[in-house]
C-alpha positions in Angstrom: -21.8 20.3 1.5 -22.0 20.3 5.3 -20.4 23.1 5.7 -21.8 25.9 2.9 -25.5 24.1 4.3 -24.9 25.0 7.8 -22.7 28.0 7.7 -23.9 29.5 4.0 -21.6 29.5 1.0 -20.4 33.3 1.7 -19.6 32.3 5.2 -17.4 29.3 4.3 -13.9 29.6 3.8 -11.7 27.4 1.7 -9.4 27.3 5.1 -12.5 25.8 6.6 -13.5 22.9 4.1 -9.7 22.4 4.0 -9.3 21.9 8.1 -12.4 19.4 7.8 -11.5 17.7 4.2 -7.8 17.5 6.4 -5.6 18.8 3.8 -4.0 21.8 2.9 -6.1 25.0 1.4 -3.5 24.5 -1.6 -5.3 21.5 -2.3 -8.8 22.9 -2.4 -7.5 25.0 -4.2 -5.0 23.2 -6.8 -7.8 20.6 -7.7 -10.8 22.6 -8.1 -9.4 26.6 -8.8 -11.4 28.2 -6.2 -14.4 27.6 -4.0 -16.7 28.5 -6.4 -14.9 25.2 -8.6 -16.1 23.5 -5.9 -19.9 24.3 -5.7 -19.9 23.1 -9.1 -18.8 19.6 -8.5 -20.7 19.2 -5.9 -23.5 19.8 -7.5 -22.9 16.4 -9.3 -21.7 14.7 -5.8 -25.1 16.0 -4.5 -27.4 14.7 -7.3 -25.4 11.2 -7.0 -25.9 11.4 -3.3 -29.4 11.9 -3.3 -30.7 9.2 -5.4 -31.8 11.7 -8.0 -30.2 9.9 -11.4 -32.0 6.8 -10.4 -35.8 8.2 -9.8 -35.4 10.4 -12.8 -34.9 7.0 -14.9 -38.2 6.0 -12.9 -40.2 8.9 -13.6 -39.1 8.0 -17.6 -40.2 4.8 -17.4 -43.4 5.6 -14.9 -46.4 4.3 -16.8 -49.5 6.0 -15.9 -49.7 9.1 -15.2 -50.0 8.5 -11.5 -46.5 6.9 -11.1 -45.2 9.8 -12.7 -46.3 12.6 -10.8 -46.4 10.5 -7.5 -42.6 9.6 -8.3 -41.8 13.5 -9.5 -43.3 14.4 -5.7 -40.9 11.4 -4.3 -37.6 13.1 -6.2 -38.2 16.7 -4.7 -39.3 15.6 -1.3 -36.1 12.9 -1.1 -33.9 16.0 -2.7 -35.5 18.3 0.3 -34.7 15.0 3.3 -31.0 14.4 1.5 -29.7 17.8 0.7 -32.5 20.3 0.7 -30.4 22.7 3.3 -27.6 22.5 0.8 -29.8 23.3 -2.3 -31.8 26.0 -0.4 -28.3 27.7 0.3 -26.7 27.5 -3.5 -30.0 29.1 -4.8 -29.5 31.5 -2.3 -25.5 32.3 -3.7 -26.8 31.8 -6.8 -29.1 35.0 -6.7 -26.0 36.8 -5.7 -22.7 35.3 -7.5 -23.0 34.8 -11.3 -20.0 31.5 -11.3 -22.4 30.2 -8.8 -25.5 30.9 -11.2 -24.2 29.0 -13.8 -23.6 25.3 -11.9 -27.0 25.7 -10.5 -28.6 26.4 -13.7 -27.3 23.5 -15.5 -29.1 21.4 -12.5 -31.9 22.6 -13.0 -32.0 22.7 -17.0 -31.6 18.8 -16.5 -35.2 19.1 -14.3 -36.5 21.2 -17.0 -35.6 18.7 -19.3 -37.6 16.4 -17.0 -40.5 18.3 -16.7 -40.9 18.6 -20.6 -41.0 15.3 -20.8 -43.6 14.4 -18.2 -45.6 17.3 -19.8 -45.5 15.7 -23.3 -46.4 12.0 -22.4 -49.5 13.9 -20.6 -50.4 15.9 -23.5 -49.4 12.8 -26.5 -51.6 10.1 -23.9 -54.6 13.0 -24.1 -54.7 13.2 -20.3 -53.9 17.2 -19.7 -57.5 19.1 -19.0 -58.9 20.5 -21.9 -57.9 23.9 -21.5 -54.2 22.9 -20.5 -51.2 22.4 -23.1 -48.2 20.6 -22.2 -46.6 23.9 -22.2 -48.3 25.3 -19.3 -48.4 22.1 -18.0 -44.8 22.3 -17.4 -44.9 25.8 -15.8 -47.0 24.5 -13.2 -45.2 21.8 -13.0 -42.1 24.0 -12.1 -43.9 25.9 -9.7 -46.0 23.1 -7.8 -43.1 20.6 -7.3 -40.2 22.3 -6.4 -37.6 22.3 -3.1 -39.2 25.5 -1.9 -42.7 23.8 -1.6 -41.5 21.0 0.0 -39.6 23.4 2.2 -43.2 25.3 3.2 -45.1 22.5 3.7 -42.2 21.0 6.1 -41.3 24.3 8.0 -45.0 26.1 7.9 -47.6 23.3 8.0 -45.0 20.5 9.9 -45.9 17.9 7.4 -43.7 14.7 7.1 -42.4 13.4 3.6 -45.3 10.7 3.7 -48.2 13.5 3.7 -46.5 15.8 1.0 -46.1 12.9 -1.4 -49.6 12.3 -1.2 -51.1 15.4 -1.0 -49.3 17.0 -3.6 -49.4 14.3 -5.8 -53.2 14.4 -5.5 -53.5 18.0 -6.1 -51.0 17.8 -9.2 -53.3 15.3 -10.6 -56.1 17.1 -10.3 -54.3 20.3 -11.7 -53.3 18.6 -14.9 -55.1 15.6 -15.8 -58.8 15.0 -16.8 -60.7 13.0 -13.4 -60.3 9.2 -14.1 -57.0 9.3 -16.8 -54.5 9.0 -13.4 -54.3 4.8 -13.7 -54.4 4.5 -18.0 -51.5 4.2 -19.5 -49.4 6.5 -20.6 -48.0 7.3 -24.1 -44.7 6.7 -24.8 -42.6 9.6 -27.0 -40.8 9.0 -30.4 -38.4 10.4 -32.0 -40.2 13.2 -34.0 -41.6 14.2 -30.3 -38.5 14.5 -28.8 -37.9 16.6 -31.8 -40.7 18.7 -31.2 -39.1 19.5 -27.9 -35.9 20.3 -29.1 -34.7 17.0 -27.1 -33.4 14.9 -29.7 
């Protein structure tokens, strides 16, 4: 991760994360086929390394509407502090290497996942402004909260983690939910909605 972060996945050579694993290139290459192998088990290593499992349980159970954005803010601005160099850089090889592509999507098809979810519990709880479903909910979602935001506001407007959480989690609010629905509580989904969502 250090390395394809600092040096870029095409500038990385399996000789190189051999001489700083210290083993062999035979190694890298006997347990995971290639470097593109790799890339795809780290993607695991990197969600485990950043915390992300454990705040995707919390924006599950998050109970008002609040919580849940504020915490889906938390994730992607913790993702950015943690790892964000090494996420920037396999969406980068990702636009270029198709093997690449597909460990990268399946990261973020588990955040779409996510984002469905926070959508529905917006739209079930009746808290999504009245010209918003929960599927454009979820597109702005995808848009609003994402590594290359948190990137901008860090890079271009020298913001710290603290200021972003709030800010964005302020203006997500106000770009989904109705004024004054932020602190009810929020609907829980069944069954036949997880259905509806092809989730079940």
């Amino acid at each position: 991760m250090i390395l394809f972060s600092e040096k870029g996945f095409s500038s990385t050579t399996i000789r190189a994360i051999a001489q700083s694993a210290e083993v062999t290139p035979q190694t890298i290459y006997g347990i995971f086929g290639s470097k593109n192998g790799l890339v795809g088990e780290l993607v695991g290593f990197a969600n485990e390394k950043s915390g992300t499992n454990e705040l995707s349980k919390k924006i599950q159970a998050a109970t008002t509407a609040f919580e849940m954005i504020q915490l889906s803010v938390n994730l992607v601005c913790v993702l950015h502090e943690r790892i964000g160099r090494f996420v920037l850089e396999m969406s980068h090889a990702a636009e270029f290497d198709e093997s690449i592509r597909g460990a990268i999507n399946s990261g973020r098809s588990n955040q779409m996942t996510i984002r469905k979810l926070r959508s529905a519990r917006l739209e079930k709880s009746g808290f999504l402004l009245d010209d918003l479903d929960a599927e454009t909910a979820n597109g702005l979602l995808a848009v609003a909260v994402t590594p290359e935001v948190i990137q901008s506001f860090v890079a271009n407007e020298g913001w710290d983690y603290q200021k972003i959480e709030d800010e964005l989690t302020k203006a997500v609010l106000r770009m989904l939910c109705k004024p004054g629905t932020e602190h009810l509580p929020l609907a829980q989904l069944n069954q036949e909605d997880f259905s509806r969502l092809n989730l079940a």
